[in-house]
VEXGU-780802 format. One record per residue (C-alpha): residue number from 0; residue in three letters; x, y, z. Coordinates in nm, 3 decimals, m for minus. Layout:
# residues N
- k, r, c1, c2, c3
- NUM, ALA, X, Y, Z $
...
# end
This chain:
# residues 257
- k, r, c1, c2, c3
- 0, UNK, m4.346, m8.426, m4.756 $
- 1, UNK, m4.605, m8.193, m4.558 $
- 2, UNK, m4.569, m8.201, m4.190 $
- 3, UNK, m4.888, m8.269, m3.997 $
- 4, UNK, m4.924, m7.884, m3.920 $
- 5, UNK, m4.974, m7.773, m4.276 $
- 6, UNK, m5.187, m8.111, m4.352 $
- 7, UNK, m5.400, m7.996, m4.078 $
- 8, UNK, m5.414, m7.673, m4.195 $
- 9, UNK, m5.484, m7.783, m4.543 $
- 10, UNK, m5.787, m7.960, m4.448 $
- 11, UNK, m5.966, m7.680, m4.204 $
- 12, UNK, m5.906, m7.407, m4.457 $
- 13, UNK, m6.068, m7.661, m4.747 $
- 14, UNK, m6.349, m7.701, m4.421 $
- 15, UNK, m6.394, m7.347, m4.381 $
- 16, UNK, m6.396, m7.252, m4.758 $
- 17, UNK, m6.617, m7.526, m4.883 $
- 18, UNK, m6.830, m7.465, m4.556 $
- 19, UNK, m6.775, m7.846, m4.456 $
- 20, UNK, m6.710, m8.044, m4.176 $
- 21, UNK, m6.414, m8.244, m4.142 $
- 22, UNK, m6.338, m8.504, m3.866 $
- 23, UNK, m6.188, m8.395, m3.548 $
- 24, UNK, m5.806, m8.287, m3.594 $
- 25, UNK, m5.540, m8.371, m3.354 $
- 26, UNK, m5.525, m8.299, m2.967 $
- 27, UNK, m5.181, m8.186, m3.032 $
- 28, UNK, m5.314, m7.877, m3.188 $
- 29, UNK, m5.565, m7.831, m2.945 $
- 30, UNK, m5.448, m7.905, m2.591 $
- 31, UNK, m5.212, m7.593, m2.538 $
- 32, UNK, m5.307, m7.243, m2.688 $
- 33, UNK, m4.967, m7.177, m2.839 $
- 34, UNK, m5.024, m7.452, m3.070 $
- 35, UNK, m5.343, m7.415, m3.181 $
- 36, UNK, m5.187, m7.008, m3.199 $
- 37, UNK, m4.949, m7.169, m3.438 $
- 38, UNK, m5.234, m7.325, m3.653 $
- 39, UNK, m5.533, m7.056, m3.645 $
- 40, UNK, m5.214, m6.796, m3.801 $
- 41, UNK, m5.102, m7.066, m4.065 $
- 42, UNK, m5.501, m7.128, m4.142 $
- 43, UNK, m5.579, m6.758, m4.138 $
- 44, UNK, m5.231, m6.709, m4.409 $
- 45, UNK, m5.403, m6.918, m4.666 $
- 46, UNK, m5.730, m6.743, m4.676 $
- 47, UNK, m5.705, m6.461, m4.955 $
- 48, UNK, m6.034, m6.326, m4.842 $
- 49, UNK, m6.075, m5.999, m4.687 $
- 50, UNK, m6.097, m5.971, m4.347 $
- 51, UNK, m6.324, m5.761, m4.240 $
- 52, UNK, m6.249, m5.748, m3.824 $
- 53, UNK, m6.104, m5.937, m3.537 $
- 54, UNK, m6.257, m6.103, m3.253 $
- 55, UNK, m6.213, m6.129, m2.919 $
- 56, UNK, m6.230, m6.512, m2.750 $
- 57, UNK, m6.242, m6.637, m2.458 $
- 58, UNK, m6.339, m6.348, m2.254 $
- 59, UNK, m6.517, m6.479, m1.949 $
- 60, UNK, m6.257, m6.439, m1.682 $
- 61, UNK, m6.434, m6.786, m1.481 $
- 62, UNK, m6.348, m6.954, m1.806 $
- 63, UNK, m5.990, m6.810, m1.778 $
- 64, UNK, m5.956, m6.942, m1.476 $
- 65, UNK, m6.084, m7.304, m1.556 $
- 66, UNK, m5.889, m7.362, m1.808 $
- 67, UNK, m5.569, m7.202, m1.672 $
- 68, UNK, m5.529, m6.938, m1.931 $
- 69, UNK, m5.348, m6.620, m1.860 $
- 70, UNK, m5.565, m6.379, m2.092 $
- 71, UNK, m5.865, m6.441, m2.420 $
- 72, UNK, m5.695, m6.449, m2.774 $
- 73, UNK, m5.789, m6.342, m3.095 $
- 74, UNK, m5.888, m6.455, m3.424 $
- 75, UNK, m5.930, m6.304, m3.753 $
- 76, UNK, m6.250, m6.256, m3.935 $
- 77, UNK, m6.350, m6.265, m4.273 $
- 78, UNK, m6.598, m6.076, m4.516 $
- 79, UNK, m6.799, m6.426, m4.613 $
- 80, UNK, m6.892, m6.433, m4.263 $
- 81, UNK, m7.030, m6.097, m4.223 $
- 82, UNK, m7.371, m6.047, m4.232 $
- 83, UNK, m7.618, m5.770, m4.177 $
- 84, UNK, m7.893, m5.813, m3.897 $
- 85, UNK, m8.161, m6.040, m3.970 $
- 86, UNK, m8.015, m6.250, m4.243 $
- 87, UNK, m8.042, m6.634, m4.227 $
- 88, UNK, m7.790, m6.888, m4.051 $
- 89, UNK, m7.724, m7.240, m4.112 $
- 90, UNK, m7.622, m7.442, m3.857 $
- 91, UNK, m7.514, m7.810, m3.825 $
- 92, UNK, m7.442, m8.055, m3.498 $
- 93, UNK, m7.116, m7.919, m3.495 $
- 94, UNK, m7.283, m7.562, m3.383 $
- 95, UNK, m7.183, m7.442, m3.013 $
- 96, UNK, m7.475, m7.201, m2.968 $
- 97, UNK, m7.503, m6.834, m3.061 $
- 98, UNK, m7.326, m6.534, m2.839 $
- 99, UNK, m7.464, m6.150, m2.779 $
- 100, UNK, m7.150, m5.916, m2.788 $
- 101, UNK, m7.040, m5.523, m2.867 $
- 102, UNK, m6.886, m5.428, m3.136 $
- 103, UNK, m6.675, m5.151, m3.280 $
- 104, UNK, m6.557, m5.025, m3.575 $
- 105, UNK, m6.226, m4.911, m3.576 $
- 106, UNK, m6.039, m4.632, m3.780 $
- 107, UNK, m5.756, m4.753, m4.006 $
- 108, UNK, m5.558, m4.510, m3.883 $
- 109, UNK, m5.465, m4.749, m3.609 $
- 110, UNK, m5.296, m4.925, m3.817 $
- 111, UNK, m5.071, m4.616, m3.850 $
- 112, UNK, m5.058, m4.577, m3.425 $
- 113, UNK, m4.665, m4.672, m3.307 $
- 114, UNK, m4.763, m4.666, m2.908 $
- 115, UNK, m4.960, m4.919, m2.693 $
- 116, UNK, m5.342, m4.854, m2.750 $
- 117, UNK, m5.447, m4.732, m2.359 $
- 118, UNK, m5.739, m4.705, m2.183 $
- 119, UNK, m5.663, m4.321, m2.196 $
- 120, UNK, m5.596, m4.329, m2.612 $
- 121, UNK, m5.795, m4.604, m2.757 $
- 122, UNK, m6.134, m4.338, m2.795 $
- 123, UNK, m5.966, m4.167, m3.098 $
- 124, UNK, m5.945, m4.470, m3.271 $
- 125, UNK, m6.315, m4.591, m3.241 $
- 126, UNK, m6.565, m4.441, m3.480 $
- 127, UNK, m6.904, m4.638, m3.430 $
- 128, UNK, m7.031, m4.916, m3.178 $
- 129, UNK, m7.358, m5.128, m3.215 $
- 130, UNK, m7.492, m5.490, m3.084 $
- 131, UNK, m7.372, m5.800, m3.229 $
- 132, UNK, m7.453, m6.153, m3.247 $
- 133, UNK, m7.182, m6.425, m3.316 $
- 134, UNK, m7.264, m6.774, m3.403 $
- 135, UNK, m7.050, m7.029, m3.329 $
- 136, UNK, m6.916, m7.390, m3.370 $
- 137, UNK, m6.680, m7.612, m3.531 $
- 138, UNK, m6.549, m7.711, m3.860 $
- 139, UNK, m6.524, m8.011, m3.691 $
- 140, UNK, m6.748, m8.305, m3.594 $
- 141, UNK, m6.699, m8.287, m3.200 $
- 142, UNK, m6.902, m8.145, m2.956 $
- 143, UNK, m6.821, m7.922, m2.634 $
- 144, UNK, m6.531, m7.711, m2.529 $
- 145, UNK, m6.228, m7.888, m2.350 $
- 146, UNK, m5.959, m7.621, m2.412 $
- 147, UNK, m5.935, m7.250, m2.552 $
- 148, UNK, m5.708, m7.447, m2.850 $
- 149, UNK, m5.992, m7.589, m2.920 $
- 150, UNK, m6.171, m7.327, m3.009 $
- 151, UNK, m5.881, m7.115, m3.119 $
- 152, UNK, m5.719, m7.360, m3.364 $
- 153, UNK, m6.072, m7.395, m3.524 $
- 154, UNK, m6.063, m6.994, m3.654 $
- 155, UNK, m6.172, m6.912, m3.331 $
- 156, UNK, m6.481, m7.134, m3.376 $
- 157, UNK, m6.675, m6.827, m3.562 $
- 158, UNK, m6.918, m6.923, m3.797 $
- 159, UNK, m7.144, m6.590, m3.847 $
- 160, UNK, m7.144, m6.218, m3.757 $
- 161, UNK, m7.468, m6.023, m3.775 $
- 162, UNK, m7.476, m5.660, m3.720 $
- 163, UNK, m7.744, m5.481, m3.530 $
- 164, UNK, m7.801, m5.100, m3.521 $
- 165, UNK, m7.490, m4.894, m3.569 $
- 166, UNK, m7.412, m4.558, m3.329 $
- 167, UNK, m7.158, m4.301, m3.358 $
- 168, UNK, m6.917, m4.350, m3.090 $
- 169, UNK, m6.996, m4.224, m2.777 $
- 170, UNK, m6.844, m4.287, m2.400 $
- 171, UNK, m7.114, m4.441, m2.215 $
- 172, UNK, m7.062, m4.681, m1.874 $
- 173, UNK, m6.959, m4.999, m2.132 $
- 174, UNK, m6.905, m5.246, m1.799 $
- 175, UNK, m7.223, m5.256, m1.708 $
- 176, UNK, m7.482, m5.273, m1.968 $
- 177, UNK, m7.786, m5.508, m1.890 $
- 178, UNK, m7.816, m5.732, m2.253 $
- 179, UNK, m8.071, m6.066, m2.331 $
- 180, UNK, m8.100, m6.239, m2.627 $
- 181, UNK, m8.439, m6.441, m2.696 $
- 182, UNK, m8.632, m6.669, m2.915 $
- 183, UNK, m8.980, m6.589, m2.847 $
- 184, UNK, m9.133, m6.891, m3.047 $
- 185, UNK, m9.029, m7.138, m2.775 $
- 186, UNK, m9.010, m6.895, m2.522 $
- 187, UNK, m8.637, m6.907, m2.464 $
- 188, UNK, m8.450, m6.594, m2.297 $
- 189, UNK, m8.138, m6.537, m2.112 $
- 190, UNK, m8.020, m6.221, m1.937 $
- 191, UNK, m7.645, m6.116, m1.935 $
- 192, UNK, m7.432, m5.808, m1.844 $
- 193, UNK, m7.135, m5.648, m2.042 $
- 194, UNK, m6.931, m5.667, m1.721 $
- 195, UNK, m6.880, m6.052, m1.795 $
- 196, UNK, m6.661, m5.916, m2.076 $
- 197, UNK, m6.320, m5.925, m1.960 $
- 198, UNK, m6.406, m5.643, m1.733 $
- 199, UNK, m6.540, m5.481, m2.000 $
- 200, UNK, m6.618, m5.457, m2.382 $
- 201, UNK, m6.344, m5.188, m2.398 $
- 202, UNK, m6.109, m5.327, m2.205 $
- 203, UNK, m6.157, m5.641, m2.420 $
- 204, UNK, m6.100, m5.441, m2.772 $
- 205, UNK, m5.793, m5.299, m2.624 $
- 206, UNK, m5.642, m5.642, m2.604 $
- 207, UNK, m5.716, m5.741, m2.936 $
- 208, UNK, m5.552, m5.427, m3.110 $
- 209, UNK, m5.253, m5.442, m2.902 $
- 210, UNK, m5.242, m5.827, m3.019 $
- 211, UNK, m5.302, m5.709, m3.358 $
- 212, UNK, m5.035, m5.462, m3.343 $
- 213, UNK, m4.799, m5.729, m3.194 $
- 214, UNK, m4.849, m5.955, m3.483 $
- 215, UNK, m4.811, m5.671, m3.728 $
- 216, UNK, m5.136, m5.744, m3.916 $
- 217, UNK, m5.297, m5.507, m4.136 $
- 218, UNK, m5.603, m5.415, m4.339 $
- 219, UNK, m5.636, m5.137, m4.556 $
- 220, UNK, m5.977, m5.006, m4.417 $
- 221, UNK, m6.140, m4.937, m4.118 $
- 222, UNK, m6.242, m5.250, m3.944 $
- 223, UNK, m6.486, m5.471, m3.659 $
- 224, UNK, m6.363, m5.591, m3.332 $
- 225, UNK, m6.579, m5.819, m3.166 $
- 226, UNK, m6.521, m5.815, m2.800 $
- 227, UNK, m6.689, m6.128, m2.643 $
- 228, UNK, m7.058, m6.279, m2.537 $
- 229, UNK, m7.216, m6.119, m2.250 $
- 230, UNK, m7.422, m6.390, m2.219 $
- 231, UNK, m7.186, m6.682, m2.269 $
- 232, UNK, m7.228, m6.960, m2.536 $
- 233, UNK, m7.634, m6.976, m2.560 $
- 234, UNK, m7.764, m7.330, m2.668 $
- 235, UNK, m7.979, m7.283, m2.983 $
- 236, UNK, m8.241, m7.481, m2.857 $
- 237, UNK, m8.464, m7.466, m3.199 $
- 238, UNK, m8.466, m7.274, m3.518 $
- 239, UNK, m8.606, m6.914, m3.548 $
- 240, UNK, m8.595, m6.548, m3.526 $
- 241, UNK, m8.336, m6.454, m3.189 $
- 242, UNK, m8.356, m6.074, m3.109 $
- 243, UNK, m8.038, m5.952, m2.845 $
- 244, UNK, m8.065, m5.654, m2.702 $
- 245, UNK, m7.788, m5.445, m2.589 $
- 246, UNK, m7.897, m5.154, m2.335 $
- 247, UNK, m7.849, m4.814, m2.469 $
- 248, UNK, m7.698, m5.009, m2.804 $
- 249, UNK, m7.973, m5.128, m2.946 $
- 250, UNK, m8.114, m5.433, m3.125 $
- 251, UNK, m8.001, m5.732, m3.321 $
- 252, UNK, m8.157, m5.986, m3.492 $
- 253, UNK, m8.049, m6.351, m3.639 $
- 254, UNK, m8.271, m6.581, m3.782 $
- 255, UNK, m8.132, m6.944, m3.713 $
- 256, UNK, m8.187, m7.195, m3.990 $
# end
């Protein structure tokens, strides 16, 4: 007999595969993060697709603090969700909204790194940076965010990644970065400010690849972190082109089907 854990995780990996949406699973997997922890890593075990990068989740420190969380988490993400800027989305009711972030590729010879990544060290390890937008939302039909577990036992609620302009790694004043993200067709814009990210965008990717490193995962190339929405979880308020921008990053485009 299966225990409810691995039917659970039975039916959001047939969810996410089959890109369908399954009824809401249990509360007991979503309430506390160390048990939807326990069910994103037994989900992410049965997907034999690459992953291409990691992201970063609940990085808004007044989110932190509402929910009583000590620190974000992570989640792993795969090639099917990885999409160059300006490709075509699908959403569904059970889509949260669409995020602005930074990105950056990382060399696989982290992978080889025995010490703590630092603030001092983690530079060598970065070889590009460029704008990203994240779309996210459920496999689920439920609305709304009551708990990071629900978010994180739900693949870390990522749905797509697009891309924008990719730069050579450079050190530049990440934590504080004006950003906006608009739809100019129904004159929707909203400003941010990489600083909302968990201090920063840096600090944010250092947490993920010392999490990484703690779990012992690996990849055999280099790879994407996605540190976190500087402009929170924007409603998508209609379909259409949205353009972020990412000050001295550059531009990225989704269009939202």
């Amino acid at each position: 007999m299966k225990t409810l854990i691995e039917k659970t995780s039975d039916k959001l990996v047939n969810a996410f595969l089959k890109n369908k949406i399954i009824s809401p699973i249990s509360s007991k997997f979503t309430k506390k993060l160390n048990e939807a922890q326990k069910l994103r890593k037994l989900c992410e075990s049965k997907i034999k697709d690459p992953i291409i990068g990691f992201k970063a989740a609940g990085t808004g420190i007044p989110l932190i603090k509402k929910f009583k969380e000590k620190e974000p988490f992570y989640a792993s993400v795969y090639k099917r969700n990885f999409l160059k800027s300006g490709k075509k989305v699908k959403i569904n009711k059970s889509t949260l909204g669409i995020e602005l972030e930074v990105c950056y590729k990382i060399k696989k010879s982290f992978f080889s790194s025995k010490s703590l990544i630092t603030r001092k060290n983690i530079s060598k390890y970065i070889s590009h940076m460029a704008p990203c937008i994240e779309v996210v939302g459920y496999r689920q039909r439920k609305k709304g965010i009551t708990s990071f577990g629900d978010l994180c036992s739900d693949f870390g609620a990522n749905v797509k990644f697009l891309v924008g302009s990719i730069k050579k790694y450079k050190r530049i004043n990440i934590g504080n970065l004006k950003t906006n993200i608009t739809n100019k067709r129904i004159n929707h814009s909203v400003d941010g400010n990489t600083n909302t990210v968990y201090i920063n965008p840096l600090n944010s990717l250092r947490f993920v690849l010392n999490k990484v490193k703690k779990d012992q995962i690996k990849v055999d190339k280099d790879f994407w972190v996605f540190t976190g929405s500087s402009v929170g979880v924007v409603p998508i308020k209609s379909n259409g082109l949205y353009i972020g921008k990412i000050e001295k990053l550059g531009v990225v485009k989704a269009l939202i089907n």
